[in-house]
C-alpha positions as CSV (number, residue, x, y, z in Angstrom):
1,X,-10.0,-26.7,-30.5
2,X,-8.1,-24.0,-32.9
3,X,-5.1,-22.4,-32.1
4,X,-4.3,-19.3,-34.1
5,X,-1.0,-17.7,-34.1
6,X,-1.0,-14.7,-32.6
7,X,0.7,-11.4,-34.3
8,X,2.7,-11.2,-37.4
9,X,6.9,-11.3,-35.9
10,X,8.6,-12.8,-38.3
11,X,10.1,-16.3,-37.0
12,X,13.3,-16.8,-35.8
13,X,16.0,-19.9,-36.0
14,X,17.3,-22.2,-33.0
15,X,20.3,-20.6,-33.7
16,X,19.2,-17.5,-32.9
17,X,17.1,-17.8,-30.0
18,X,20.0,-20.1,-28.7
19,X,22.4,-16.8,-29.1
20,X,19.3,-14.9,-27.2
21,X,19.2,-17.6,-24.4
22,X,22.8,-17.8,-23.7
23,X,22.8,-14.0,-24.0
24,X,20.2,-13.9,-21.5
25,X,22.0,-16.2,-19.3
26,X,24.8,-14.2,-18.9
27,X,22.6,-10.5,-18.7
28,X,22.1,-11.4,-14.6
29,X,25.7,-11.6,-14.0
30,X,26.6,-8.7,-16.0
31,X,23.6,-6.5,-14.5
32,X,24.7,-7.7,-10.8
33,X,28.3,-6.8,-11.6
34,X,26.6,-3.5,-12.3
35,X,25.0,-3.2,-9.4
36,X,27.5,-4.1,-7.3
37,X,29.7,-1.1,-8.6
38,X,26.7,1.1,-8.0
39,X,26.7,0.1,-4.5
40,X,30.2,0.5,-4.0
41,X,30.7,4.0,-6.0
42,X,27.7,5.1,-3.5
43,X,29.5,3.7,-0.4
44,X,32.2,5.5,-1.3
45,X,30.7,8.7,-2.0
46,X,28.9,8.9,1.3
47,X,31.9,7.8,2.4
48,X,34.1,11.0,1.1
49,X,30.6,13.2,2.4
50,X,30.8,12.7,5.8
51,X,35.3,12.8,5.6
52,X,34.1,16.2,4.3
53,X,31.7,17.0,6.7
54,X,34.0,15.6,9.2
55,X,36.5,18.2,7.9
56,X,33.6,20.9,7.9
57,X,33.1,20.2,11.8
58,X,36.5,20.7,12.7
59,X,37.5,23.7,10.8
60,X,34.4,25.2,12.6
61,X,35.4,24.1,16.2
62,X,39.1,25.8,15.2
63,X,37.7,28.3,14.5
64,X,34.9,28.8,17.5
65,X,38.4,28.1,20.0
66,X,40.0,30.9,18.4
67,X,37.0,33.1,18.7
68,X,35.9,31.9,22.5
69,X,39.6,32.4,23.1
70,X,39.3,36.5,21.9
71,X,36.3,36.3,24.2
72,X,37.7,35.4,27.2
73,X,40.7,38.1,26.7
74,X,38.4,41.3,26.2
75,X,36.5,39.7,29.0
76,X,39.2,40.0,30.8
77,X,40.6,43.0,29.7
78,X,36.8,44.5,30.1
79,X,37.4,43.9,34.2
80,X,40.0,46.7,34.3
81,X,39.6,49.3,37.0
82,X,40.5,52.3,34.8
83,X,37.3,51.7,33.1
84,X,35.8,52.2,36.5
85,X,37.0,55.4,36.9
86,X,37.0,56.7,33.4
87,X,40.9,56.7,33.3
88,X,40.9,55.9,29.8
89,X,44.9,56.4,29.1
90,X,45.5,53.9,31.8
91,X,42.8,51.9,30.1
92,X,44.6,52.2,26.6
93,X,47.9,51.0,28.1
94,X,46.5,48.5,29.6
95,X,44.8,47.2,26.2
96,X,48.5,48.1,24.2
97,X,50.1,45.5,26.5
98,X,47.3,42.8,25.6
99,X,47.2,43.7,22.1
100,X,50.8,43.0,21.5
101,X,50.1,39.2,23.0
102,X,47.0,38.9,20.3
103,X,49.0,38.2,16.9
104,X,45.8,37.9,15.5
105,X,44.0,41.3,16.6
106,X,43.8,44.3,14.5
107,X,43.0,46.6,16.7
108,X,41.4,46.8,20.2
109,X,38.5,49.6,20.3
110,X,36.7,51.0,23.0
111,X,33.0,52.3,22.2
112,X,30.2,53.8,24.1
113,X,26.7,52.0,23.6
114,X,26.0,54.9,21.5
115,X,28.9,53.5,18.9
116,X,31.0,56.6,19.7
117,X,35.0,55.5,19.9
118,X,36.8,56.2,22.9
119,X,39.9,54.1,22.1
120,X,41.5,53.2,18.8
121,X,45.1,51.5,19.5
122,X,45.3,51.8,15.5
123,X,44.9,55.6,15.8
124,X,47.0,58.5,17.6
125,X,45.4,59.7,21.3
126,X,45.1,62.6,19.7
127,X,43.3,62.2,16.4
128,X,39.4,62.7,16.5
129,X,37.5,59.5,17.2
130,X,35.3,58.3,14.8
131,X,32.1,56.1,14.9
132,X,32.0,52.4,14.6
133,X,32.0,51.0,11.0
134,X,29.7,47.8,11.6
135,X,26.6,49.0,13.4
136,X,24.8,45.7,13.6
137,X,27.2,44.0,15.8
138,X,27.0,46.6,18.2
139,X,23.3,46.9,18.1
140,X,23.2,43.1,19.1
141,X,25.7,43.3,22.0
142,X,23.7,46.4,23.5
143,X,20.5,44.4,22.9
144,X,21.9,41.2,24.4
145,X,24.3,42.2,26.8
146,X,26.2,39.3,25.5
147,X,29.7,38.8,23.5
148,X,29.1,39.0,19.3
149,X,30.7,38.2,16.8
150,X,30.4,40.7,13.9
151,X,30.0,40.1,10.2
152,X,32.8,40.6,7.8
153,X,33.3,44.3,6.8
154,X,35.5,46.3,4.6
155,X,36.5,49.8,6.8
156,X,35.8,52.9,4.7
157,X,39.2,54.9,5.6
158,X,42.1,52.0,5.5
159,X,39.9,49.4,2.7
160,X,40.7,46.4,5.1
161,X,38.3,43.4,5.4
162,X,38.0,42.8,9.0
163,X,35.4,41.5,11.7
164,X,35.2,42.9,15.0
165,X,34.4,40.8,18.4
166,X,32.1,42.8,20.7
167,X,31.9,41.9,24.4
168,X,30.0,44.5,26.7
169,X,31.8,46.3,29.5
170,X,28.8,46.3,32.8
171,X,29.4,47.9,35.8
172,X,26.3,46.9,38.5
173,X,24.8,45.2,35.5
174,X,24.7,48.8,33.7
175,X,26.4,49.0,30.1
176,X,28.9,50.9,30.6
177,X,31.0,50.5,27.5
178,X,31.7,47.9,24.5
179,X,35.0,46.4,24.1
180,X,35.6,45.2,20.4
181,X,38.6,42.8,18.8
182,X,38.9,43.7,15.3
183,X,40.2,40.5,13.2
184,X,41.7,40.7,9.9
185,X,41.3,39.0,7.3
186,X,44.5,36.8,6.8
187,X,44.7,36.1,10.9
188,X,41.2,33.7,9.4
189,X,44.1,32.5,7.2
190,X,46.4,31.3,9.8
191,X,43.0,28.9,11.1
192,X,42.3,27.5,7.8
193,X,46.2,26.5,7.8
194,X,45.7,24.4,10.3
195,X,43.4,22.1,8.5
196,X,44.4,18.9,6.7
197,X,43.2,18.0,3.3
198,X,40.6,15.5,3.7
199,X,40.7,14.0,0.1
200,X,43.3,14.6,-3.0
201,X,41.8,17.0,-5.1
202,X,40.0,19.0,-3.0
203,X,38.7,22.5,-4.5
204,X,38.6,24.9,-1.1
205,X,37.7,25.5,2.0
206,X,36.0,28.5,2.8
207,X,34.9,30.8,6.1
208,X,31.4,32.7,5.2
209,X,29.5,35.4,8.1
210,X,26.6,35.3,9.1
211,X,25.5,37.6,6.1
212,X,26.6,35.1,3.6
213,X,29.4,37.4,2.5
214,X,33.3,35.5,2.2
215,X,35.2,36.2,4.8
216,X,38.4,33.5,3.2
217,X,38.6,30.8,0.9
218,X,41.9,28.9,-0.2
219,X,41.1,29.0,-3.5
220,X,41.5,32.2,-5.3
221,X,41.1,34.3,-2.5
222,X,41.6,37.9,-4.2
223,X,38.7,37.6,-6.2
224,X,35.9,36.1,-4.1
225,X,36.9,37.3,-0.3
226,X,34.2,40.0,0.4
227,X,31.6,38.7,-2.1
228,X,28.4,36.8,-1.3
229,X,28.6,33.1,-1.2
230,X,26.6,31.1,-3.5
231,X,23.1,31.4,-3.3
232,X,22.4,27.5,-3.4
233,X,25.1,27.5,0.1
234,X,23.2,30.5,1.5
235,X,20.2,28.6,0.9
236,X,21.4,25.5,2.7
237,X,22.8,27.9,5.5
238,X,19.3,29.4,6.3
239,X,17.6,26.0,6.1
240,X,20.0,23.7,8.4
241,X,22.9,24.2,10.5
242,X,25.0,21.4,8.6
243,X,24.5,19.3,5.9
244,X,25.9,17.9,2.0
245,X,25.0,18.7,-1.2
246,X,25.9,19.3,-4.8
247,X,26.2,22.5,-6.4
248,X,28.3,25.0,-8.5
249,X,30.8,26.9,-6.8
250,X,31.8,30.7,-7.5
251,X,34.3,29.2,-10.2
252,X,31.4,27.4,-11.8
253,X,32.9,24.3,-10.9
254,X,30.3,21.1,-10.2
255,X,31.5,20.0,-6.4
256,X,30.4,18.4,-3.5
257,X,30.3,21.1,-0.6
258,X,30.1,20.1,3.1
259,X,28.9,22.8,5.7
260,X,28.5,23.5,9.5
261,X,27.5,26.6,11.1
262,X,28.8,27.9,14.2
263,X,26.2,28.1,17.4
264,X,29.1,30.7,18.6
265,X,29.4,33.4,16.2
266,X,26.7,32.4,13.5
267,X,29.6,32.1,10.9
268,X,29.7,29.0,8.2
269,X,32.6,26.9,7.3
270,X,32.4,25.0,3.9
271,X,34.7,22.0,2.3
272,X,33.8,21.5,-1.0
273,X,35.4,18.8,-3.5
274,X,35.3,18.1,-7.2
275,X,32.2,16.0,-8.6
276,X,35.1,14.6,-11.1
277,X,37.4,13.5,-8.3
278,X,34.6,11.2,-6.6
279,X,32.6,10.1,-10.1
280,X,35.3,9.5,-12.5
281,X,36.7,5.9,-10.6
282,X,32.6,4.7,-10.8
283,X,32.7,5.5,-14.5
284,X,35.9,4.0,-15.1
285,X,34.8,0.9,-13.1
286,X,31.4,0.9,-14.7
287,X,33.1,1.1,-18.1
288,X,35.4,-1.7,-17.6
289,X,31.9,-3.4,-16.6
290,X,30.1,-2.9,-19.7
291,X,33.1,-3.8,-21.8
292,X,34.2,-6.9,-19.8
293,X,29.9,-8.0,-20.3
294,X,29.9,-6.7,-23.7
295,X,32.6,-9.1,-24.7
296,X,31.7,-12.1,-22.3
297,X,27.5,-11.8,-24.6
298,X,30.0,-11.7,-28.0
299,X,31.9,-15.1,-27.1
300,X,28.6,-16.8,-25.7
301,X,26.5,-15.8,-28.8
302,X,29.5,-17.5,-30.9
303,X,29.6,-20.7,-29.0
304,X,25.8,-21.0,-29.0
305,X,25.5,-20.1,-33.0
306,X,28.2,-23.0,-32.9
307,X,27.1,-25.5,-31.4
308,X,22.9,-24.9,-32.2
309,X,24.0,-26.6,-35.8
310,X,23.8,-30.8,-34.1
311,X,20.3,-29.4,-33.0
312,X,18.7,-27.8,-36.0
313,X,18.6,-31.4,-37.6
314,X,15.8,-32.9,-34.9
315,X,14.5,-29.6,-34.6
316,X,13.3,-29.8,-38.3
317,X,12.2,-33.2,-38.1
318,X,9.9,-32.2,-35.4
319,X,8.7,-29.2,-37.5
320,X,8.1,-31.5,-40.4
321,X,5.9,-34.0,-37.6
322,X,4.1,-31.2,-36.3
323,X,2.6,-29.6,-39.7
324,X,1.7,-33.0,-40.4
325,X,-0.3,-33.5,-37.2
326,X,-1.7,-29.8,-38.1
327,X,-2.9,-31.3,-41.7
328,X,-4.6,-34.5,-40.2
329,X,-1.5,-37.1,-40.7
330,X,0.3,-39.4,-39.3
331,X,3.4,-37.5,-37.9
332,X,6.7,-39.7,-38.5
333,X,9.8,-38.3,-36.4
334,X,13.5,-39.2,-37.4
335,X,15.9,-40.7,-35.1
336,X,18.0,-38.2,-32.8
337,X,20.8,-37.9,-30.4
338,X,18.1,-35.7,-28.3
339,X,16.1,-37.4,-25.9
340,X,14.1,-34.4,-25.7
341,X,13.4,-34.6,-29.4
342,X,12.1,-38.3,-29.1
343,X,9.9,-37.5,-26.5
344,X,8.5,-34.5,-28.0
345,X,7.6,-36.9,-31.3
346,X,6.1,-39.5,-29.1
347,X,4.2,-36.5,-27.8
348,X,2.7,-35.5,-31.4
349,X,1.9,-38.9,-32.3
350,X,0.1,-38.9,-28.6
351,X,-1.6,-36.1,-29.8
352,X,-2.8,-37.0,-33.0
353,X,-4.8,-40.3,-31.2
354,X,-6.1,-37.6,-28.5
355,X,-7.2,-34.5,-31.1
356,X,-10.7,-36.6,-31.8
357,X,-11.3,-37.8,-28.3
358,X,-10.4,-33.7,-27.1
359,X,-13.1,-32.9,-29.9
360,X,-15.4,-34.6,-28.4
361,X,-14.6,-34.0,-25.2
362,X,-15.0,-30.0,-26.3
363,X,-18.7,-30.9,-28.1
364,X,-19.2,-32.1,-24.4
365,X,-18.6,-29.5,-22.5
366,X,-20.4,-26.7,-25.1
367,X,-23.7,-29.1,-24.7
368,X,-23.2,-28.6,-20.9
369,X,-22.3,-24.8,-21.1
370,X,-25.5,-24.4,-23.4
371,X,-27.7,-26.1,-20.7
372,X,-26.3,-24.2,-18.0
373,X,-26.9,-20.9,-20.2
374,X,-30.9,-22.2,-20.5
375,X,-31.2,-22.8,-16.8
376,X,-29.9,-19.4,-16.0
377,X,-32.5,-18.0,-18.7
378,X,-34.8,-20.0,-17.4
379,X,-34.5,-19.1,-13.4
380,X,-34.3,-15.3,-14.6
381,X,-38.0,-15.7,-16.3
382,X,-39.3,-18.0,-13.2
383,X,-37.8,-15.3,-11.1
384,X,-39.1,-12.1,-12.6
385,X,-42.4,-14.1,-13.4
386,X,-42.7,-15.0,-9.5
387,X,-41.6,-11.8,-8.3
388,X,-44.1,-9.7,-10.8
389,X,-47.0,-11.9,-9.4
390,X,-47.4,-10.4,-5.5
391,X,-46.8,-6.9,-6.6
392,X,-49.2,-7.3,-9.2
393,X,-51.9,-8.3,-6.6
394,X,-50.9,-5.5,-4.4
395,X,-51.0,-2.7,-7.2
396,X,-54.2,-3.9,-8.2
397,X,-55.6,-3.7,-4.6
398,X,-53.7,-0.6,-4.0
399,X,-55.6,0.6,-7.1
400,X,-59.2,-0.8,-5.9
401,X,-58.7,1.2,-2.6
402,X,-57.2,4.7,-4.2
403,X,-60.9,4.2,-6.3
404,X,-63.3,3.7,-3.4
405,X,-61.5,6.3,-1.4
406,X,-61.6,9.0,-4.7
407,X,-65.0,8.3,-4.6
408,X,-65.6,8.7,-1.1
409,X,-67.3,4.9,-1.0
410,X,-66.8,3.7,2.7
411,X,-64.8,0.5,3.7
412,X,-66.4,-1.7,5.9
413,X,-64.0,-3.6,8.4
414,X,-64.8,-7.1,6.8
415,X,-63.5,-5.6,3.3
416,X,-60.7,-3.9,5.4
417,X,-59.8,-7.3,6.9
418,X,-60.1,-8.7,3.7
419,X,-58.1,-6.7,2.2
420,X,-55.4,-6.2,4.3
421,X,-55.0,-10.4,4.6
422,X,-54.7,-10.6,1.2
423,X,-51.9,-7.7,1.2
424,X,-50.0,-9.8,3.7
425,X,-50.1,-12.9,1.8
426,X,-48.7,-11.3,-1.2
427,X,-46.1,-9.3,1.1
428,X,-45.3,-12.5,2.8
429,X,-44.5,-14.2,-0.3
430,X,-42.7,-11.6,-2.1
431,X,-40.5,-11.8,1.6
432,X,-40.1,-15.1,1.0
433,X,-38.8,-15.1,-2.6
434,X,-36.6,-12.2,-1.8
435,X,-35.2,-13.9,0.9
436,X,-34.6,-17.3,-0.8
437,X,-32.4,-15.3,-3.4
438,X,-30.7,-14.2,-0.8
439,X,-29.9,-16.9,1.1
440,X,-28.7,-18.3,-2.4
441,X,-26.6,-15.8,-3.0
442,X,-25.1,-16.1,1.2
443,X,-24.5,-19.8,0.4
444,X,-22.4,-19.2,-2.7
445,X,-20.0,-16.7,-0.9
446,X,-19.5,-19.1,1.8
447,X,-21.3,-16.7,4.3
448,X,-24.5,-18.3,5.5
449,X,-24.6,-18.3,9.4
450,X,-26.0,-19.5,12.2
451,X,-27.1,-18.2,15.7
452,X,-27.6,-21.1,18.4
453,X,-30.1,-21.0,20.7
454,X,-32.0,-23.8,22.8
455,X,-35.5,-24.3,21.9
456,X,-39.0,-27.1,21.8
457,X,-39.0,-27.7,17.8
458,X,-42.6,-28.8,18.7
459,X,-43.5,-25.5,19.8
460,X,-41.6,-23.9,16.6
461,X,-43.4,-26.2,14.2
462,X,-46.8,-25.1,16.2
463,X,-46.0,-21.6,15.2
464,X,-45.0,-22.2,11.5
465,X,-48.3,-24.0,11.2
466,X,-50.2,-20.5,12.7
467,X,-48.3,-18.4,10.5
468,X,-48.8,-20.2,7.8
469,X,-52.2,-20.6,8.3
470,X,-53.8,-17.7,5.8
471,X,-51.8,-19.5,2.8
472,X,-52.4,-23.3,3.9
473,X,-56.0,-22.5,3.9
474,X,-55.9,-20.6,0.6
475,X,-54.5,-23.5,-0.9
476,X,-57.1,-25.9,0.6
477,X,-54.7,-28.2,3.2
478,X,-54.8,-29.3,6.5
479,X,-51.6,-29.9,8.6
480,X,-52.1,-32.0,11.6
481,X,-49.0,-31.7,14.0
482,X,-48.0,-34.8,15.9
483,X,-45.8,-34.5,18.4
484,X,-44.8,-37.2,22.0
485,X,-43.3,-34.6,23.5
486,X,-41.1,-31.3,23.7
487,X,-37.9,-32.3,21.7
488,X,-35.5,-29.2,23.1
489,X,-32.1,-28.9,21.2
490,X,-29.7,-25.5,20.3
491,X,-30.3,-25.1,16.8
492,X,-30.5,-22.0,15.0
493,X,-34.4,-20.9,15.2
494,X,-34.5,-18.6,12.3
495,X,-33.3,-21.1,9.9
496,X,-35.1,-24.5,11.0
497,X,-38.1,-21.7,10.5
498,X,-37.0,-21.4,6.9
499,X,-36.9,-25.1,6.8
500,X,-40.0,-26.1,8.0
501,X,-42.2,-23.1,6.1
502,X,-40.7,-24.1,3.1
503,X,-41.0,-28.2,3.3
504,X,-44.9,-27.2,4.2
505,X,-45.5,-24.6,1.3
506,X,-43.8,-27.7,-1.0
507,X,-46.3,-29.7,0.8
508,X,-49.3,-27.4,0.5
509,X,-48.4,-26.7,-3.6
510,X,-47.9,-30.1,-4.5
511,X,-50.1,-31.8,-2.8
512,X,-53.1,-30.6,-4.8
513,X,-55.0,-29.8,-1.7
514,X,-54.6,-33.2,0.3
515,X,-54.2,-33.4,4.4
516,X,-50.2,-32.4,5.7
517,X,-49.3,-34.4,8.3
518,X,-46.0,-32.8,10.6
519,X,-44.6,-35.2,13.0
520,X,-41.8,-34.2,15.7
521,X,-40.1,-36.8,17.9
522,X,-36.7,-37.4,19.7
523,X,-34.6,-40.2,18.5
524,X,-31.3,-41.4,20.6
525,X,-29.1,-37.9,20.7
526,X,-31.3,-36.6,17.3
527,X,-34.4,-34.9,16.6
528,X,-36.5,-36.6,13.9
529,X,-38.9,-33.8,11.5
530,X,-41.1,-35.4,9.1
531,X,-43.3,-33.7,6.5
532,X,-45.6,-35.7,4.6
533,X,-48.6,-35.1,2.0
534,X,-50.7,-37.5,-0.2
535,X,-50.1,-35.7,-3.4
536,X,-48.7,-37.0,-6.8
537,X,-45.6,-38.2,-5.3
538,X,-42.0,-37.8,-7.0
539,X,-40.7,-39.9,-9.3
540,X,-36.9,-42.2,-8.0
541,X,-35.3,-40.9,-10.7
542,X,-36.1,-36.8,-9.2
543,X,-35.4,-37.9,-5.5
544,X,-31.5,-36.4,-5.9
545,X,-32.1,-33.5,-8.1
546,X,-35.2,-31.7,-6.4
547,X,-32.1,-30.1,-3.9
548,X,-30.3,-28.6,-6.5
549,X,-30.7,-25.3,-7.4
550,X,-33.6,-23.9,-9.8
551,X,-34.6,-28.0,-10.1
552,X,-38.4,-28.9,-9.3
553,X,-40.2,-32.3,-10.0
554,X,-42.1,-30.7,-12.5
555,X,-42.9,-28.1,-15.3
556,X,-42.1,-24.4,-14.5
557,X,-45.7,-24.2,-16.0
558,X,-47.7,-26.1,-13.8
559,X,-46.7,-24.7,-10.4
560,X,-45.4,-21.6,-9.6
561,X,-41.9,-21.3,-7.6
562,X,-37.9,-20.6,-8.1
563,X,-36.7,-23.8,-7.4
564,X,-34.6,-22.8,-4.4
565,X,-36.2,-24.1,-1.2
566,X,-35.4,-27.7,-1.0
567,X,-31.5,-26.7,-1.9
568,X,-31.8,-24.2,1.3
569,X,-33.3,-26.4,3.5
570,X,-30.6,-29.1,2.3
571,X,-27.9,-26.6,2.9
572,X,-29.3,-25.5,6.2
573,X,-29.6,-28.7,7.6
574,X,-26.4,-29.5,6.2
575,X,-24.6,-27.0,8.2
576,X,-26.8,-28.0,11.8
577,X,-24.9,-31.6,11.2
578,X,-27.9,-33.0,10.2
579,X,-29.5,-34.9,6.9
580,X,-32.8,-34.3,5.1
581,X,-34.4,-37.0,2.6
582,X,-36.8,-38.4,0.5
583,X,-39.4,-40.8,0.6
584,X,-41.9,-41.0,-2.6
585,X,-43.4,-42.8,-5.3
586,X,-45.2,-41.4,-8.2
587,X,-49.1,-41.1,-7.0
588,X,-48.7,-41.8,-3.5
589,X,-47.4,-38.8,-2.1
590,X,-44.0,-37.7,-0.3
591,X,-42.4,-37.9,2.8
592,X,-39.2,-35.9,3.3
593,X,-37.6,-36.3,6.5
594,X,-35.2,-34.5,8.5
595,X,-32.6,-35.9,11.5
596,X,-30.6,-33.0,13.4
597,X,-28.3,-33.8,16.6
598,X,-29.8,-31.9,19.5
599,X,-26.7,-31.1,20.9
600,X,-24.2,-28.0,20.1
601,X,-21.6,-29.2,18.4
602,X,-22.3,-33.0,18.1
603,X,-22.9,-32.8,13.9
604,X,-20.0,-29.9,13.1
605,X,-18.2,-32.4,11.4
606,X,-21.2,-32.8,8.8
607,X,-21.4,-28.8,8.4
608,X,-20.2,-27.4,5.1
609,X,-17.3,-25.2,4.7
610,X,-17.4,-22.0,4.7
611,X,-20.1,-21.1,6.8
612,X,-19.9,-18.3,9.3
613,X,-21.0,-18.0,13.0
614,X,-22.7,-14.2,12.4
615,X,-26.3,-13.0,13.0
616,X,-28.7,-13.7,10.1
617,X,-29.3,-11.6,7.2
């Protein structure tokens, strides 16, 4: 056998595939290193995300206190009597006194449902009344009948950026009036405050309405209160009430922003952080990393380009030894420190003694793939040869009937009969052959099964005989059946079937038209099946390979078959726990005889493996 050398690299030194393998050795530790800071850099980060969305949580409960806390003041202020008698100065006194205890308020303003002010403790009793500046808020309270918090809005006549609180004012669960907190801007200031930073570093917190529109941030407050939010956090708002993610905030800054909604008011509080201030340790640690692994390959490959000079001496000896073997000599290796060299030159002068004996060995084995090629040629021609026979007979007798009936020639029954006998011969057989490669092809994948059932193999072997009668009498034979007794056993029924149609059409072919005998008997715990003719007999030397595949005891030209029925009937007695054999000589016929246990189960240590307990076919 040839080896050729595969692809056109150009060969490297020991030295330098020692450097590679010491490099190599130390990649994994490097590489885990690596790893390991990834996993801590992302423990850490999802550490900092949920301090921030820790942070995000409270600033939104402080501020959902200070806003239930407004509630339950105009709540209470909203169960004044003078609003049950329409005394509205006692009403506005009333609200001046809780005003002044509400640091935070703006303003307290009474409105009708229509949005009409009645009260304004920011404008004169006197001065006209005007209508209310954020219409939405109000809409919602009438609608709902229940406290609402407004979005942030900019009043027209003063150009402050306030919210209002709305809580309806019923009277025998009639509207009667709205009662509405207006809070400024900087009281959101005084909530924010009260935060701690959750992380050095951190960019701003901010308070956005329901509208998206800033209502405070801590960082540069004078140019972003009163604009919309980023669309990437309004787009986060309107699909979950809380969450992480990484964006760009108003200052173009990359940053990690945390965010929870308020059930209460429908407002958003955001904590949002520098990307820099979380990734820059990883990269620092990552770079001291690669450096540190960098450095730690650089001294390895120097040690290993070393020391690789006390190995390069054996190495070219065996180099040397080996083109030697490769030219037909005797290789001679040199003395070295290297055990591993020694043996390797003991090896090649092994291998020098074994290159003839593997030649042969190879000459062999293409002989025997060369004959397996001709046998598989050779059962493809038997195969199409046998198969092309039966349909031949039926197109031809198909043919013959299509004429009489074109020319309207009557069939009398005896034809008929005829005819249709000799149709179910032919059908039979092509059955048969189509079956057999089956079965062949069931035995190779392990799948062959059988399905136990008790039954008289006497009676079976009387009904093989009947069937086969049409073909035994074709081919000129007699089978006498010779039977004691019943012999009852489980067996599968099908496949002894198989068994016994093929050992009689092997009798009825061979046996050049002689008398068949079939004798059934019961032995101790066995049934005994013999088949035997008076033909030409088969030769010791055949006995063994007549059940293997595509074998027959003669020449594919003298009878006609595939060579397949003596290996199923092997196999399927095989797997009953039983045993089939031989008994012949040359000119005095053949007697092949087959022992099966009668009981379930007694012979499964015989079966083959592999074979399934499924219905047939």
């Amino acid at each position: 056998m040839w080896l050729s050398r595969l692809g056109s690299r150009r060969p490297r030194t020991l030295r330098w595939h020692l450097t590679l393998l010491i490099a190599g050795a130390m990649l994994p530790v490097v590489v885990f290193s690596a790893l390991v800071v990834l996993q801590l850099a992302s423990q850490m980060q999802s550490a900092i995300e949920l301090r921030l969305q820790r942070s995000a949580q409270m600033m939104t409960l402080t501020f959902d206190r200070e806003i239930s806390a407004s509630i339950r003041t105009l709540q209470a202020l909203a169960e004044s009597a003078s609003l049950d008698t329409g005394e509205l100065e006692h009403f506005r006194a009333e609200a001046e006194r809780v005003w002044k205890s509400q640091p935070s308020w703006l303003t307290v303003i009474l409105l009708t449902p229509e949005g009409q002010q009645l009260v304004n403790l920011r404008r004169p009793r006197e001065a006209p009344q005007v209508r209310v500046t954020e219409p939405e808020s109000l809409r919602r309270t009438v609608e709902t009948l229940q406290p609402i918090v407004g979005d942030f809005t900019r009043s027209p006549a003063t150009g402050e950026w306030a919210f209002p609180i709305r809580v309806p004012v019923l009277r025998d669960g009639q509207l009667r009036y709205v009662l509405t907190a207006v809070i400024p801007a900087e009281a959101l200031a005084d909530i924010v405050a009260h935060q701690q930073s959750v992380e050095s570093g951190e960019l701003t917190r901010t308070l956005v309405d329901s509208q998206g529109t800033v209502a405070f941030r801590t960082l540069n407050p004078e140019r972003f209160v009163g604009r919309p939010a980023t669309l990437l956090l309004r787009e986060h708002m309107e699909a979950a009430p809380e969450g992480v993610f990484r964006g760009i905030t108003l200052e173009g800054l990359s940053s990690y922003v945390a965010y929870r909604r308020s059930a209460l008011s429908g407002w958003t509080s955001s904590v949002g952080i520098p990307v820099e201030t979380i990734d820059a340790p990883f990269r620092r640690s990552l770079l001291a990393i690669a450096s540190s692994g960098v450095l730690t390959l650089l001294v390895s490959a120097a040690g290993a380009f070393f020391f690789s000079r006390r190995f390069a001496r054996g190495i070219r000896s065996l180099a040397s030894a080996a083109q030697a073997l490769a030219h037909g000599e005797q290789p001679l290796v040199a003395a070295s420190a290297i055990s591993e060299v020694d043996r390797v030159g003991s090896s090649l002068e092994l291998s020098a003694q074994r290159l003839h004996q593997h030649a042969q060995e190879e000459q062999r084995a293409r002989e025997g793939l060369e004959q397996a090629v001709r046998a598989r040629d050779e059962f493809l021609s038997l195969a199409s040869h046998e198969l092309k026979t039966p349909l031949t007979s039926l197109m031809l007798q198909t043919q013959l009937l299509q004429r009489r009936l074109e020319r309207g020639e009557p069939l009398p029954p005896a034809a008929a009969r005829k005819l249709l006998d000799q149709t179910a011969r032919q059908t039979q057989r092509l059955a048969r052959l189509v079956n057999d490669m089956l079965d062949i092809s069931r035995i190779s994948a392990g799948k062959l099964s059988l399905e136990r059932e008790t039954f008289d193999l006497v009676a079976l072997a009387s009904e093989v005989v009947v069937k086969l009668g049409p073909q035994l009498s074709e081919a000129h034979c007699q089978v006498s059946i010779r039977a004691e007794g019943p012999v009852v056993g489980v067996w599968d029924q099908y496949r002894l079937e198989q068994v016994l149609t093929n050992l009689l059409t092997n009798a009825a072919r061979y046996g050049a038209g002689t008398p068949v005998e079939l004798s059934v008997r019961r032995l101790e715990g066995q049934a005994e099946l013999r088949v035997s003719d008076q033909g030409r007999g088969i030769a010791q030397a055949d006995q063994e390979r007549i059940f293997r595949k595509f074998e027959r005891a003669v020449g594919g030209h003298e009878v006609s078959g595939l060579g397949l029925g003596l290996f199923i009937v092997q196999e399927i007695v095989q797997m009953h726990g039983g045993t089939v054999r031989i008994q012949s000589e040359l000119g005095q016929g053949a007697t092949f005889i087959v022992l099966l246990p009668t009981a379930e189960g007694s012979g499964e240590g015989s079966a083959q493996a592999g074979v399934s307990e499924e219905t047939p076919g």
